[in-house]
C-alpha positions as CSV (number, residue, x, y, z in Angstrom):
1,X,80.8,-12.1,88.9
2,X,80.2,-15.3,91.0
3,X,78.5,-18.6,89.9
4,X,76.0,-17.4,92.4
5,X,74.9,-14.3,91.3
6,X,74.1,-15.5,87.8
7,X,72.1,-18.3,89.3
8,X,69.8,-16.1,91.3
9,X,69.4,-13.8,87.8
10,X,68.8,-16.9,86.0
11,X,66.0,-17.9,88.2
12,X,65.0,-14.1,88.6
13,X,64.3,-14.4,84.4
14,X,62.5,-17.6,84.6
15,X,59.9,-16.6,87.2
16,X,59.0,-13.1,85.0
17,X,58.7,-15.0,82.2
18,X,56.2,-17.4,83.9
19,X,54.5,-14.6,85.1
20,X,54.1,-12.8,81.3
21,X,52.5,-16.0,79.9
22,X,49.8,-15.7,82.9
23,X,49.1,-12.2,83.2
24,X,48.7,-9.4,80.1
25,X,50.7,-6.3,80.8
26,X,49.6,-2.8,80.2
27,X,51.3,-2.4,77.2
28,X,49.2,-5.0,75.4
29,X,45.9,-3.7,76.7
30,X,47.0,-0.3,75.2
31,X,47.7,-2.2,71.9
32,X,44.4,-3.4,71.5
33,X,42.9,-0.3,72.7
34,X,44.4,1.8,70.3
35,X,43.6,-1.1,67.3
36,X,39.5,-0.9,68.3
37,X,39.7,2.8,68.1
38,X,41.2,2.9,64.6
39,X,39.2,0.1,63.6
40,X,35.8,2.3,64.6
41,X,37.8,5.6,62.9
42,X,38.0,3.6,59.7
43,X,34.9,2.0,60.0
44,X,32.9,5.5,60.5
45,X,35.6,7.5,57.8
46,X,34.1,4.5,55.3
47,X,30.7,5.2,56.1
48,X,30.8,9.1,55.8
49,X,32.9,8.7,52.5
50,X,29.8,6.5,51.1
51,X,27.4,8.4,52.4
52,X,29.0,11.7,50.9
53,X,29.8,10.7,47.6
54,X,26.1,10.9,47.0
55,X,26.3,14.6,46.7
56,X,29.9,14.9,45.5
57,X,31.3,14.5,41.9
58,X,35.5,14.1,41.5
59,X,37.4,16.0,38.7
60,X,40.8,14.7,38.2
61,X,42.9,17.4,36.7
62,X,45.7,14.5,35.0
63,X,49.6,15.1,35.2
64,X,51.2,17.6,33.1
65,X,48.0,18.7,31.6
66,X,49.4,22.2,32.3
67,X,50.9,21.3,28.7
68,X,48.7,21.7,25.9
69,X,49.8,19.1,23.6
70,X,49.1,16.5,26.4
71,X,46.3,14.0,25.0
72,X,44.3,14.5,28.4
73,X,43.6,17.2,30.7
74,X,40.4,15.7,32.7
75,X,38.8,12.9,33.3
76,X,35.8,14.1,33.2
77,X,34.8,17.8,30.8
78,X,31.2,17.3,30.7
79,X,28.2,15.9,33.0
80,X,25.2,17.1,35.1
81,X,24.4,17.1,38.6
82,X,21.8,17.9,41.3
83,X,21.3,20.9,42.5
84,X,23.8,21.6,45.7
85,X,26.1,18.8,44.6
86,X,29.8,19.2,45.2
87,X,32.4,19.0,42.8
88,X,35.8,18.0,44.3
89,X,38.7,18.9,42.2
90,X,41.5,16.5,42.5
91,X,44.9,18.4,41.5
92,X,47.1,15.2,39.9
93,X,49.7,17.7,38.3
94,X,53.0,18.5,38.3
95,X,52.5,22.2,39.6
96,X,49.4,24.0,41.0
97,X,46.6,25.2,39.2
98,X,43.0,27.6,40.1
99,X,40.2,27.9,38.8
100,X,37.6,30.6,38.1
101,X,33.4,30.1,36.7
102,X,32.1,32.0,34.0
103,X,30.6,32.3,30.7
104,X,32.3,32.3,27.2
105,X,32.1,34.4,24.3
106,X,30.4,32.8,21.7
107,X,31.8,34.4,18.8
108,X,35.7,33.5,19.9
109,X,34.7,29.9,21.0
110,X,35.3,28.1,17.9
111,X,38.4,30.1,16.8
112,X,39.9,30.6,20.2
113,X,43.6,31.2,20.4
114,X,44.9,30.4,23.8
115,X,48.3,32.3,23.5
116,X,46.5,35.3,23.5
117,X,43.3,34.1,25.3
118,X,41.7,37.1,27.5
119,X,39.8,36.1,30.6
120,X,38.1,39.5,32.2
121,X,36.1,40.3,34.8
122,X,32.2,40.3,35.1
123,X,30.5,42.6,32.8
124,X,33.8,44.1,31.6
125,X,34.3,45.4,28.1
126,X,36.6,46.5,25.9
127,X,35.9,48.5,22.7
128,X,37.1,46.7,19.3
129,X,40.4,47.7,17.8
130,X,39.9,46.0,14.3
131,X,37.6,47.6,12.2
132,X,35.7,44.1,10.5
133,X,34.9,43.3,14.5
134,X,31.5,41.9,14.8
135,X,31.4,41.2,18.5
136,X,31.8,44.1,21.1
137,X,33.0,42.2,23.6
138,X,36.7,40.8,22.7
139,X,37.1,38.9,25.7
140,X,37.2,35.7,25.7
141,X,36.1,35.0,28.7
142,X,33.6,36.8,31.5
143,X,34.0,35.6,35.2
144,X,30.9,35.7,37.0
145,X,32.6,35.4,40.6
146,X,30.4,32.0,42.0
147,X,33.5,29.9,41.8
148,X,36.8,30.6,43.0
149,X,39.7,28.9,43.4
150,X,43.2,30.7,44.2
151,X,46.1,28.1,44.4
152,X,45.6,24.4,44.8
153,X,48.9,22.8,44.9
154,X,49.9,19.0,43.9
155,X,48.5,16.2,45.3
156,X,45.8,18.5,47.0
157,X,41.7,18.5,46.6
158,X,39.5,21.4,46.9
159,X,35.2,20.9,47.1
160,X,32.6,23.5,45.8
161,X,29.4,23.9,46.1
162,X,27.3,24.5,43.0
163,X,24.5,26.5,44.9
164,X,22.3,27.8,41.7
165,X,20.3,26.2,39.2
166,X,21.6,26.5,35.4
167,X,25.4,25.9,33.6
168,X,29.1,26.5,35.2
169,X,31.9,26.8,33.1
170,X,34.8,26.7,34.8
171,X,38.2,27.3,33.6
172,X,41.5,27.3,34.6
173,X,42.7,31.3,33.6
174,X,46.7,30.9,32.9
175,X,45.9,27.2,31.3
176,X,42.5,28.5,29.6
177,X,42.5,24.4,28.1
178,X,41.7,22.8,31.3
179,X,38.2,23.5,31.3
180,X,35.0,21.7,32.2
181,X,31.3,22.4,32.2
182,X,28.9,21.3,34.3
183,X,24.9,21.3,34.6
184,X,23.3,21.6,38.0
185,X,19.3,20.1,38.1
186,X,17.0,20.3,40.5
187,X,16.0,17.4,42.7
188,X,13.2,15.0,41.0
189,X,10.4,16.0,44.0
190,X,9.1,12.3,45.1
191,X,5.7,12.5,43.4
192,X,2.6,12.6,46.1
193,X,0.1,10.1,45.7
194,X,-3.1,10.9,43.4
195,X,-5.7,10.3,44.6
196,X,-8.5,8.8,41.4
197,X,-11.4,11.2,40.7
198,X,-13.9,10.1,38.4
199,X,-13.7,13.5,35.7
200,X,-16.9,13.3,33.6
201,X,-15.5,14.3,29.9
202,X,-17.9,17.6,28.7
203,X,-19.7,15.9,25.5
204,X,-18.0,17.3,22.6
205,X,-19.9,18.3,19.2
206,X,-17.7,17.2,16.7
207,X,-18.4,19.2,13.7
208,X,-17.4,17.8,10.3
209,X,-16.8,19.9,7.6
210,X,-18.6,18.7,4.4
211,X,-16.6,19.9,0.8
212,X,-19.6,21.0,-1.2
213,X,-19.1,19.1,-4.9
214,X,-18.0,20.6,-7.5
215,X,-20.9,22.4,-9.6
216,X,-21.7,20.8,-12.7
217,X,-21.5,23.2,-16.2
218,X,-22.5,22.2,-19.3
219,X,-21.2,23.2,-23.4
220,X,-22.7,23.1,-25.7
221,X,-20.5,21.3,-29.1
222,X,-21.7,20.7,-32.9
223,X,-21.2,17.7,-34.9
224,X,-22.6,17.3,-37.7
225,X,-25.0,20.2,-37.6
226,X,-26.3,18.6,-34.6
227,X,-26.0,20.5,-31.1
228,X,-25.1,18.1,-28.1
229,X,-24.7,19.3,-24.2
230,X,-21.3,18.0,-22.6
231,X,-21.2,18.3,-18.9
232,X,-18.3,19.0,-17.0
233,X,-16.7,19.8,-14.0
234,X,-13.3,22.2,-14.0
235,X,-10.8,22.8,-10.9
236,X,-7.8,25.5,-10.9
237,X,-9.2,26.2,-14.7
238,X,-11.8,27.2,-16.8
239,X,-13.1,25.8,-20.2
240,X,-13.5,28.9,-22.9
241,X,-14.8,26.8,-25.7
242,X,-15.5,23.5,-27.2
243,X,-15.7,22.3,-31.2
244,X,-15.4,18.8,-33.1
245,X,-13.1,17.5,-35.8
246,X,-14.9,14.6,-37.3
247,X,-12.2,13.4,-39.3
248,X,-10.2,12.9,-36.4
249,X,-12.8,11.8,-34.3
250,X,-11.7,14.5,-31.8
251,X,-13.3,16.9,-29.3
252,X,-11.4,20.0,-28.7
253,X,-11.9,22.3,-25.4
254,X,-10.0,25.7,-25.1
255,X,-9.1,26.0,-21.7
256,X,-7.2,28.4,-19.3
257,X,-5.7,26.7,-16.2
258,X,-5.1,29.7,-13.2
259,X,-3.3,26.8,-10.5
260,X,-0.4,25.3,-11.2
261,X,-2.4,21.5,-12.4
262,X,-5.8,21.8,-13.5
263,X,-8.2,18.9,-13.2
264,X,-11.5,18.5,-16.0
265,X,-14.0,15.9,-15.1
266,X,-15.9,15.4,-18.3
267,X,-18.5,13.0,-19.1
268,X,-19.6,11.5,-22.6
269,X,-22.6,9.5,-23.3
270,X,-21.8,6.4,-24.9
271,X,-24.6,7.5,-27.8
272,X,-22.9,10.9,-28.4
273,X,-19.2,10.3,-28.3
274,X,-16.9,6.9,-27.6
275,X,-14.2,4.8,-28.4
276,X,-14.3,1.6,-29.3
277,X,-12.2,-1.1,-31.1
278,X,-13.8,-4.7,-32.5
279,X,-16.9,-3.6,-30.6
280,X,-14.6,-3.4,-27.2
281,X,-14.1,-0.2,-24.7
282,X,-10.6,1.5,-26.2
283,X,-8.9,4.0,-24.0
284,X,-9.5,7.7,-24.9
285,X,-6.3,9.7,-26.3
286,X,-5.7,13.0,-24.7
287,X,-3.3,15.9,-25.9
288,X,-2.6,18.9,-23.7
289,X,-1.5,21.1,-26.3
290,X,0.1,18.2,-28.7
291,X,2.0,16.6,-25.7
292,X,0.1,13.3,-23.9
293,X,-1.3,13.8,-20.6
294,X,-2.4,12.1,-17.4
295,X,-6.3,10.6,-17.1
296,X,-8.3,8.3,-15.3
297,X,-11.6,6.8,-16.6
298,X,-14.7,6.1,-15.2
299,X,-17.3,4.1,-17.2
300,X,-20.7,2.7,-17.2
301,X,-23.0,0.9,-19.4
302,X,-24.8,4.3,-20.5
303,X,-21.6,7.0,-20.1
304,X,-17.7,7.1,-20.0
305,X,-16.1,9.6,-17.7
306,X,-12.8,11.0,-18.1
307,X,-10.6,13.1,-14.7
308,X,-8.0,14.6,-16.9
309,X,-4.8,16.8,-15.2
310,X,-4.4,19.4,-17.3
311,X,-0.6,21.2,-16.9
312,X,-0.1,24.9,-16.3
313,X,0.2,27.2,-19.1
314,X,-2.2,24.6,-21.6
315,X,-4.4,26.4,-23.8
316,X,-5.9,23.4,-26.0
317,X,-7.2,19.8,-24.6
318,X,-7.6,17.5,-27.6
319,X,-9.9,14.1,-26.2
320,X,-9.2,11.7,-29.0
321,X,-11.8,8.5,-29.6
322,X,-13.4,6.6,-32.6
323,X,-16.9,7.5,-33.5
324,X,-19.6,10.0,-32.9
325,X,-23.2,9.6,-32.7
326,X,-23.0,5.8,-31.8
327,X,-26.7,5.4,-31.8
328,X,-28.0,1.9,-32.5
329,X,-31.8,1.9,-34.0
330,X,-33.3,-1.0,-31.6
331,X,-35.0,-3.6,-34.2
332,X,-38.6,-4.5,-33.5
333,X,-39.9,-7.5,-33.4
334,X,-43.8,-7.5,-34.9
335,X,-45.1,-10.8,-32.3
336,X,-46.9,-13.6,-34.7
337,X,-50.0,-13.4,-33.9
338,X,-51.2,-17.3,-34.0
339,X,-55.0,-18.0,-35.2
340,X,-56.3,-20.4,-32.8
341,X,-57.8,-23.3,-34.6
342,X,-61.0,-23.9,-33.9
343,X,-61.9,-27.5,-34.3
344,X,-65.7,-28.5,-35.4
345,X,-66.9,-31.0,-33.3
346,X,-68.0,-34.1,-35.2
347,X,-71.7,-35.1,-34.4
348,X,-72.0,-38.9,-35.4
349,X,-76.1,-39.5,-36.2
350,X,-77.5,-42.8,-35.6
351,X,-77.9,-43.7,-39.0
352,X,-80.7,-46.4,-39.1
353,X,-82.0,-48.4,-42.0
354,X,-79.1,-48.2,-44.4
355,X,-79.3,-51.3,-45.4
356,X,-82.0,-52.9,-47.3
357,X,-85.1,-53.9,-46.0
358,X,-85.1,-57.0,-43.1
359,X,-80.9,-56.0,-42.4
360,X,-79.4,-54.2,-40.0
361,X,-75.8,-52.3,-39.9
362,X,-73.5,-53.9,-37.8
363,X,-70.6,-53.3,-37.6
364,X,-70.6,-51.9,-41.1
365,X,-71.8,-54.9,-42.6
366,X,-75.6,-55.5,-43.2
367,X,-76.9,-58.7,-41.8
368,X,-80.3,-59.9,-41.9
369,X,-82.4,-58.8,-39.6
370,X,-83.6,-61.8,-37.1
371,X,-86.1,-59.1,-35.1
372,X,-88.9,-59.8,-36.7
373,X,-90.8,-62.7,-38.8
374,X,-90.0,-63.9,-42.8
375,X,-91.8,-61.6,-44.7
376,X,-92.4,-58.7,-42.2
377,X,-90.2,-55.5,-42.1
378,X,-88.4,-53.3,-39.0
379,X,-89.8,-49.9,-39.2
380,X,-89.8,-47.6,-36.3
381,X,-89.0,-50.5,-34.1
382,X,-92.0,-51.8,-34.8
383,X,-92.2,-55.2,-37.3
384,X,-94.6,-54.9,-40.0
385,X,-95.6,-56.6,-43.1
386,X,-92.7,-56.0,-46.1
387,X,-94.9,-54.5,-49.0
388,X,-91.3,-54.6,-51.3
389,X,-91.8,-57.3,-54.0
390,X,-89.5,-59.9,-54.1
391,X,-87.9,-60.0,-57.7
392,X,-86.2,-63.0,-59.1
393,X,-83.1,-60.5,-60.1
394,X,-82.8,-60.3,-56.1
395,X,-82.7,-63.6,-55.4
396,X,-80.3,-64.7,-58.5
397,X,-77.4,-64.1,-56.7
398,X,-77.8,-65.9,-53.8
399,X,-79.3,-68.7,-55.9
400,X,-76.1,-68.6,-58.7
401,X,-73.3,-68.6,-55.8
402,X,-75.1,-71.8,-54.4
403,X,-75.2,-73.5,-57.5
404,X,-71.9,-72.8,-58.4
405,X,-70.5,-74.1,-55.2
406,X,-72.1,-77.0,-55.5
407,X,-71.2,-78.1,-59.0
408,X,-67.7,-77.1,-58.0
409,X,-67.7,-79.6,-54.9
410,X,-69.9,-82.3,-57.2
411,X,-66.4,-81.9,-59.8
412,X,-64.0,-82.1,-57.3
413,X,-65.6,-85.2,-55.5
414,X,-66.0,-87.2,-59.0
415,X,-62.0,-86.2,-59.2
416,X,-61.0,-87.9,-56.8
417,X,-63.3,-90.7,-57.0
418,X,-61.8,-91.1,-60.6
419,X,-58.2,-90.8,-59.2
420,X,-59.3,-93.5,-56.7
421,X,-60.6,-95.7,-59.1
422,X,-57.6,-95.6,-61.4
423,X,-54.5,-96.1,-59.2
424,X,-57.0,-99.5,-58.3
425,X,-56.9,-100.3,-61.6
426,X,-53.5,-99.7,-62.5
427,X,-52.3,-101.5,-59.4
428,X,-54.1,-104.7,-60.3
429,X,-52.8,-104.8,-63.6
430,X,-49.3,-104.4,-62.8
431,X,-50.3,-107.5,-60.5
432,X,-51.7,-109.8,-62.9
């Protein structure tokens, strides 16, 4: 080959290569063409696979689960769908598998031995051959033909279409352990707007039932040879008779109680029959038969009720207290009369003239009286001549008091004039 040659196929090389970095060929246009298209493939294989697996539910049937002692056959053995869903069955195993729908005979479920486990066709049966058979039907299995799949191989899928309403059992006949149920719903209808109406509610009557009350009986008891009524009131039993035991303090009622717990409502007035301790209310003790029963007590100031439970099969109800005709006679009081004291009004007279004549009373003290003139008298207010005689025996006293005062001041002057004069005397003596 000449220098030449390889020259010119040098520069042959260089020029196409200038001319690839400027121009595209058409096996890159193809190249992108054929990206685009499998990007919109994809994109539109992703959409329909979200889009459909809203009304398609998978089933994985796991590897090896054609071997019963594996731990897991399915993902999935139980769950509900809509109705017209589709449930694709995914075949993960080592070898292929069907599958058939139908219903399973209750009586073998729970004892079900799959070495000799009999799937049959629908409505098939087969007569017993063990005498102690309770079932008629020794299948263990009934297809019902909605669901039928003949070979699906490894790493294959198969969809169907649950097209009824109600349960599908479906099973897989020579591995009867792969098995899954499934319940098909109808679709929740969107509910169509209510429109409000006003409903007027019809007025109702409400009727209430009233419990009449019990009618009240009354016995008649005697204590002391004195008759007293009890009342009472008796449910589920009925009171035969009724007697006292004074020494006991008791009241005893033969009953006979027809429900299975009678109830007696007896009342006791406080002045026939009660029981007391240190002038306090005590609780009544009750016997059915000798054995303590249940009460509850009522009580007032006048009566004591007692709502006793009386057991089956009693025949004597001993009411146990502490005294009998508890009658206090009221003490009355006879009111005091008081006398009203009457007092006498005192009339003071004008008492005139008390005193002897020409004196006056004043201020109980007679005083001479300077009305009228010496010698004349007061006498009906008027002053008149005084026709008393004036004795010398009246006038002695007067007279003897003067006299005797004025000897007694004459004596008593001289005294001391005789005092006087002799202190004088003395004291000039002692002088000279």
């Amino acid at each position: 080959m000449s220098l030449k040659f390889v020259l010119e196929s040098k520069k042959i090389h260089n020029l196409s290569s200038e001319k690839l970095l400027h121009f595209p060929n058409v096996n890159s246009l193809m190249k992108i063409s054929i990206g685009l298209i499998f990007f919109t493939v994809l994109s539109t294989a992703l959409v329909y696979a979200e889009t459909d697996s809203d009304t398609t539910h998978t089933v994985n049937i796991f590897e090896n689960a054609y071997l019963q002692d594996t731990p897991r056959y399915l993902d999935e053995s139980l769950f509900s769908v809509d109705f017209g869903t589709f449930v694709k069955i995914v075949n993960n195993d080592v070898i292929s598998h069907k599958f058939v729908s139908g219903s399973s005979n209750s009586f073998h479920q729970s004892n079900a031995n799959y070495d000799d486990y009999l799937v049959c066709e629908l409505g098939e049966r087969i007569a017993p051959t063990v005498d102690n058979q309770q079932d008629d039907n020794i299948c263990d299995f009934n297809k019902d033909n909605r669901i039928i799949v003949n070979e699906l191989h490894p790493g294959q899928s198969v969809s169907v279409e649950l097209v009824d309403v109600g349960t599908y059992r479906i099973i897989e006949p020579d591995y009867p352990w792969i098995e899954f149920v499934v319940y098909s719903f109808e679709k929740p209808q969107s509910p169509e707007p209510v429109q409000e109406k006003v409903i007027e509610e019809p007025q109702v009557i409400k009727t209430v039932n009233i419990i009449p009350p019990l009618p009240i009986q009354t016995i008649a008891v005697n204590v002391d040879d004195n008759s007293y009524d009890v009342e009472y009131t008796v449910q589920g039993m009925t009171v035969i008779g009724i007697e006292s035991d004074t020494e006991s303090m008791s009241l005893i009622f033969s009953v006979d109680v027809t429900d299975l717990t009678g109830i007696l409502d007896v009342t006791f007035e406080r002045s026939f029959f009660d029981s007391i301790y240190d002038d306090v209310d005590d609780l009544f003790f009750v016997l059915s038969d000798g054995d303590e029963t249940i009460s509850e007590e009522t009580k007032t100031s006048q009566s004591r009720t007692l709502s006793i439970k009386v057991p089956s099969g009693t025949e004597e109800l001993e009411i146990i207290g502490s005294v009998f005709n508890n009658i206090e006679t009221p003490v009355i009081e006879t009111p005091v009369i008081e006398t009203p004291v009457i007092e006498t009004p005192v009339i003071e007279e004008n008492i005139t003239n008390q005193c002897g004549p020409g004196t006056v009373l004043e201020n109980d003290v007679c005083i001479l009286d300077e009305r009228c003139g010496p010698g004349t008298v007061l006498e009906n207010n008027v002053c008149i001549l005084d026709s008393t005689p004036v004795s010398s025996s009246s006038q002695s006293p007067g007279t003897s008091k003067e006299l005797i005062i004025s000897f007694t001041i004459a004596f008593v002057i001289a005294g001391i004039v005789g005092i006087v004069l002799a202190l004088i005397a003395k004291a000039h003596k002692n002088k000279n």
